[in-house]
C-alpha positions as CSV (number, residue, x, y, z in Angstrom):
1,X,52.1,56.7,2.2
2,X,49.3,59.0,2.5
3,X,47.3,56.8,0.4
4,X,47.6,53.7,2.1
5,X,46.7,55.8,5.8
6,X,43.7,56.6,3.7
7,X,42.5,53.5,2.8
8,X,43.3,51.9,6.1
9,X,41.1,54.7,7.7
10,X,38.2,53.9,5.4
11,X,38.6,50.2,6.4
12,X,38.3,50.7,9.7
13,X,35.5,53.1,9.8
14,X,33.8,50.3,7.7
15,X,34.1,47.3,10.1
16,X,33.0,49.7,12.7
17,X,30.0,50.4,10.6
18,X,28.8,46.6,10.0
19,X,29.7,45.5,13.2
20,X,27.2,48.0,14.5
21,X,24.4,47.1,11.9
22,X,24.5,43.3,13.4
23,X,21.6,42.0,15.6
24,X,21.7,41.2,19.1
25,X,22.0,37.3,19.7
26,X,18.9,35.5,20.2
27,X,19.3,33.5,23.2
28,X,16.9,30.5,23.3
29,X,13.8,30.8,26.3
30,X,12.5,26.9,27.2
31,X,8.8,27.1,27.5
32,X,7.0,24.6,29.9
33,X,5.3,21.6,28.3
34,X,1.6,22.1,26.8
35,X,-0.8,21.5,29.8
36,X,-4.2,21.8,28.2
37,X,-6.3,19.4,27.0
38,X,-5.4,16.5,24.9
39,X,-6.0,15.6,21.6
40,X,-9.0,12.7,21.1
41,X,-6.4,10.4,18.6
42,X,-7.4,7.2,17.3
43,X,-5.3,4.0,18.8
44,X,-2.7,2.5,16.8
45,X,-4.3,-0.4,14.9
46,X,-3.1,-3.4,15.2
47,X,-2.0,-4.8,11.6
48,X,-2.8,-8.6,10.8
49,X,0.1,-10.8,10.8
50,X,-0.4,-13.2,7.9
51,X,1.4,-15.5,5.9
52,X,2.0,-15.7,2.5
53,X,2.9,-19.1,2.2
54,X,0.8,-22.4,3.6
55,X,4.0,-24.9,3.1
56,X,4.7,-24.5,-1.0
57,X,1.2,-23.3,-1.6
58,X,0.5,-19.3,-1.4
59,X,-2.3,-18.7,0.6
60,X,-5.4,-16.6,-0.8
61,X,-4.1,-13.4,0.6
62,X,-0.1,-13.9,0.0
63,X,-1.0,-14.5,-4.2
64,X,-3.2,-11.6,-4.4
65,X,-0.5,-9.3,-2.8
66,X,2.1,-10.4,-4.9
67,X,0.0,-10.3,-8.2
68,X,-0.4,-6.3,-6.7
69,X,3.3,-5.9,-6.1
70,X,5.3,-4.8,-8.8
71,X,8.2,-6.8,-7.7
72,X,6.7,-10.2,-7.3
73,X,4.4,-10.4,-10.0
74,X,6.5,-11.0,-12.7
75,X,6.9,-14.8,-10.6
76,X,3.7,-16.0,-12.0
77,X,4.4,-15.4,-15.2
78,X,4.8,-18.2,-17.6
79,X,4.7,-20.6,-14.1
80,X,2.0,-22.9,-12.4
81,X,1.8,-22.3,-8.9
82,X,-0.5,-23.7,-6.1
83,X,-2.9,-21.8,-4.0
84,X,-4.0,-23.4,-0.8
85,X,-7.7,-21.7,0.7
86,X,-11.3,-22.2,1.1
87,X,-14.2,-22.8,-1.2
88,X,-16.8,-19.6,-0.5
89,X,-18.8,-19.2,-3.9
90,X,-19.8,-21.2,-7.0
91,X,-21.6,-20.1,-9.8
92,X,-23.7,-23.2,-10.3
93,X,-26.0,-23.3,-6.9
94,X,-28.6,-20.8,-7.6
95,X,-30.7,-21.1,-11.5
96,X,-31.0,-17.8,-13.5
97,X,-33.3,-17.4,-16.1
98,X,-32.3,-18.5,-19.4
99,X,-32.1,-15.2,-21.5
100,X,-30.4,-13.5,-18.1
101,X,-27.4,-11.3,-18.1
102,X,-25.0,-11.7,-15.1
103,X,-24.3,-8.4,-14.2
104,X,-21.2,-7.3,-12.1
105,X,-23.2,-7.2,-8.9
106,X,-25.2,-10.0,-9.6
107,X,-25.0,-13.3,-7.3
108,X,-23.6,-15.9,-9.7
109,X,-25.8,-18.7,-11.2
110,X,-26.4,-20.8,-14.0
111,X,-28.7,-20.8,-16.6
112,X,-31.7,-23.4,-16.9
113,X,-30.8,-23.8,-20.5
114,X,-27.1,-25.6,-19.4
115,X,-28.9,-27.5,-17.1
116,X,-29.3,-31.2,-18.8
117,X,-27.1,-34.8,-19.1
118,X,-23.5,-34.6,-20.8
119,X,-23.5,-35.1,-24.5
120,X,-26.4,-33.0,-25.8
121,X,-25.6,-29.2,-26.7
122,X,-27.1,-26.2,-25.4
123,X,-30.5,-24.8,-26.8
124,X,-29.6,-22.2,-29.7
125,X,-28.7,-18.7,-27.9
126,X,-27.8,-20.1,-24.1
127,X,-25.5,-18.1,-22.8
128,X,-23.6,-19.7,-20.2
129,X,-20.6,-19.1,-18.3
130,X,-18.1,-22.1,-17.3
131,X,-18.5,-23.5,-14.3
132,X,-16.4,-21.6,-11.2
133,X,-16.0,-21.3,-7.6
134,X,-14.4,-18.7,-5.3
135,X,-11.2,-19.6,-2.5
136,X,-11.1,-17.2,-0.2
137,X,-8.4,-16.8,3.2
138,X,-11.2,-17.9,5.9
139,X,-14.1,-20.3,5.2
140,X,-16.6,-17.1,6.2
141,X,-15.4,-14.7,3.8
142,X,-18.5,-13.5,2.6
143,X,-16.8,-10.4,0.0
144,X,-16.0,-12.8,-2.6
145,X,-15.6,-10.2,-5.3
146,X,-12.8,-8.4,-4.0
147,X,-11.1,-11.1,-1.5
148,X,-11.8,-14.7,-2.8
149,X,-10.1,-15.4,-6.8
150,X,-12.1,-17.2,-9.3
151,X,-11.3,-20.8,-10.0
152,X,-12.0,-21.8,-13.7
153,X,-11.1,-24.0,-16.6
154,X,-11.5,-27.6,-14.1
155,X,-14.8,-28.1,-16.1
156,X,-15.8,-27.6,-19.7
157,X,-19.3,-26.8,-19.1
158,X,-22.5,-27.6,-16.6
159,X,-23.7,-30.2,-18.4
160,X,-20.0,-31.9,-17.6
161,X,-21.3,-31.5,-13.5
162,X,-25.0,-32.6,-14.0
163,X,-23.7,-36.0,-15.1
164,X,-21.1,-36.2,-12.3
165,X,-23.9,-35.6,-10.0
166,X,-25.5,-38.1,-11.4
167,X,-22.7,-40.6,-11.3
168,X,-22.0,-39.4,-7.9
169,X,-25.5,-40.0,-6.7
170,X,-25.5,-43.5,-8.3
171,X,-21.4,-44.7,-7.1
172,X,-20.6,-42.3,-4.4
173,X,-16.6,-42.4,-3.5
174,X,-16.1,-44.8,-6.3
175,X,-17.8,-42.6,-9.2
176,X,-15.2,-41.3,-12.5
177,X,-16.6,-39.3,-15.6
178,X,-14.4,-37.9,-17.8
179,X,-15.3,-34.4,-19.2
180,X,-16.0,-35.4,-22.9
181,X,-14.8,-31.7,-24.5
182,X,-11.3,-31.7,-22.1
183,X,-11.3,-35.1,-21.4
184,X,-10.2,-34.4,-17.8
185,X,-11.3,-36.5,-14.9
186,X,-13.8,-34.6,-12.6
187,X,-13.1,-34.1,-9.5
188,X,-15.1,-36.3,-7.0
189,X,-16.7,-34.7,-4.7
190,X,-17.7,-31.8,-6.9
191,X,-16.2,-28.8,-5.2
192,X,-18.6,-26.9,-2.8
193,X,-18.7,-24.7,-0.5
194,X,-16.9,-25.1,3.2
195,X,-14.4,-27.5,1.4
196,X,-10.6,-26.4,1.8
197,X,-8.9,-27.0,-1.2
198,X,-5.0,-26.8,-3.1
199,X,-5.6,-25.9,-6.7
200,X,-2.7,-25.8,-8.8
201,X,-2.5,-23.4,-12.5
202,X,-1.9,-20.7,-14.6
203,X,-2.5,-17.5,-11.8
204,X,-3.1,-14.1,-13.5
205,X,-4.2,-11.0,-13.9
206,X,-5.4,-13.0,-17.0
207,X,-5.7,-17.1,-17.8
208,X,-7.3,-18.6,-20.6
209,X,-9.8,-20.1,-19.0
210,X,-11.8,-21.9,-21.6
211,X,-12.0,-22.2,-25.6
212,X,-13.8,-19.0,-25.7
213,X,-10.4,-16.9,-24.8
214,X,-9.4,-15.7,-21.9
215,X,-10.8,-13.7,-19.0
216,X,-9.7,-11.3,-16.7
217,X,-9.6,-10.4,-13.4
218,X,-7.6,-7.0,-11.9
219,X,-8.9,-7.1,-8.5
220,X,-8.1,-10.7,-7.1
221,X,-6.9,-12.5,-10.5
222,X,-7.8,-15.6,-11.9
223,X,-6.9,-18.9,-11.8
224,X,-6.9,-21.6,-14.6
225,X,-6.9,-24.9,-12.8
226,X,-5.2,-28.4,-13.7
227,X,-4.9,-29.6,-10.7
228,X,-7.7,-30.1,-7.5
229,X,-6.6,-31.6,-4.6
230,X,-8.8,-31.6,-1.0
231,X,-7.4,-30.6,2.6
232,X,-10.8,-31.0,3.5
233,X,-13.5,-32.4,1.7
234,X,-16.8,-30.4,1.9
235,X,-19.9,-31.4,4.0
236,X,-22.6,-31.5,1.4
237,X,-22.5,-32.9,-2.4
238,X,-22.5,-30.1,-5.0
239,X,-25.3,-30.5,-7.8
240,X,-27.2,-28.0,-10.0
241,X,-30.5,-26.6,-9.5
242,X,-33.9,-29.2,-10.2
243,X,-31.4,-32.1,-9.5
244,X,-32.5,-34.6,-7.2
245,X,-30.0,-37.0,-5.2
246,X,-30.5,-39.8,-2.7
247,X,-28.3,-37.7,-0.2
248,X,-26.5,-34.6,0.2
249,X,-24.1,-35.8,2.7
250,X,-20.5,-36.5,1.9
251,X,-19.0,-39.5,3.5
């Protein structure tokens, strides 16, 4: 009996102890609302509202996003798809010299050497690209590196285009030449810039592009085309540097 008084003594005299250790309350104090000067932030930008889709055709700006997104661009895989935009670039406007490597920054040209009637083969060591052009979202994109994809693989070579000029020049609306290595028709007008254009094909990160192999293209992708068809045809006839025509007017 005297043991349990004991311990109920010590128990008490415990409880006495921590309650007595505990901190006052802290009782919350509003404080009026900052009334000094404000900070200088930037407005809240405005983010463009555009479409991936133009009908069944992407548009320039919805296939590069997908080919970026991890979850959508596994859908071009193994598929043709059609990509609807504008013609901003070619590669076969502007003459380089012959013995001239393109660099990365370099505006895009074609060698004299490729320059010359369908049929007879390049001079020994002309190194020439395949004849491209760029689609970009708006007919004034002018950053055709990083916001227009390269379209390849619609003509074997420029010697295939200096004979459609030709035939062009000579039959207008009613001209055909097939290209003798793919054996493809050529598309008629030549496609130049301004023109709007659906182009359908194999859309990549990579496409084989040509006989050579296959070339790539991380930042925008590239696109292997079998078919060209024209929204809007361009203004003026394509053709390759020193070519003459009767006129550069597209009717």
């Amino acid at each position: 009996m005297a043991h349990r008084t004991a311990f109920a003594l010590l128990a008490g005299l415990g409880l006495s102890f921590l309650s007595g250790c505990r901190e006052k309350e802290i009782t919350y104090t509003p404080k009026p609302a900052y009334s000094g000067k404000k900070a200088n932030l930037p407005a809240v930008p405005t983010l463009p509202n555009k479409a991936k889709k133009e009908g069944d055709a992407y548009t320039v700006w919805g296939a590069i996003h997908d080919l970026r997104n991890e979850v959508h661009t596994k859908d071009f895989e193994g598929k043709e798809v059609t990509i609807v935009g504008f013609i901003v670039k070619t590669n076969y406007a502007n003459a380089c010299a012959d013995e001239k490597q393109q660099g990365e920054n370099e505006e895009p040209c074609v060698p004299k050497c490729a320059v010359h009637k369908q049929g007879k083969a390049d001079p020994e060591g002309c190194i020439a690209p395949i004849p491209a052009f760029w689609i970009a979202e708006s007919a004034d994109e002018k950053d055709f590196r990083t916001k227009a994809i390269p379209a390849k693989g619609w003509a074997s070579n420029f010697a295939a285009l200096f004979s459609m000029v030709e035939e062009i020049d000579a039959k207008e609306d009613k001209a055909e030449l097939l290209d003798t290595y793919t054996q493809a028709k050529l598309p008629n007008p030549l496609p130049n810039v301004g023109a709007k254009v659906r182009i359908t094909g194999n859309y990549g990160v990579t496409a084989a592009t040509s006989s050579r192999g296959s070339e790539s293209n991380p930042r925008t992708g590239i696109i292997k085309v079998t078919k060209l068809e024209y929204v809007e045809k361009p203004k003026k006839h394509a053709f390759l540097p020193g070519q003459t025509v009767r006129s550069a007017d597209v009717k």
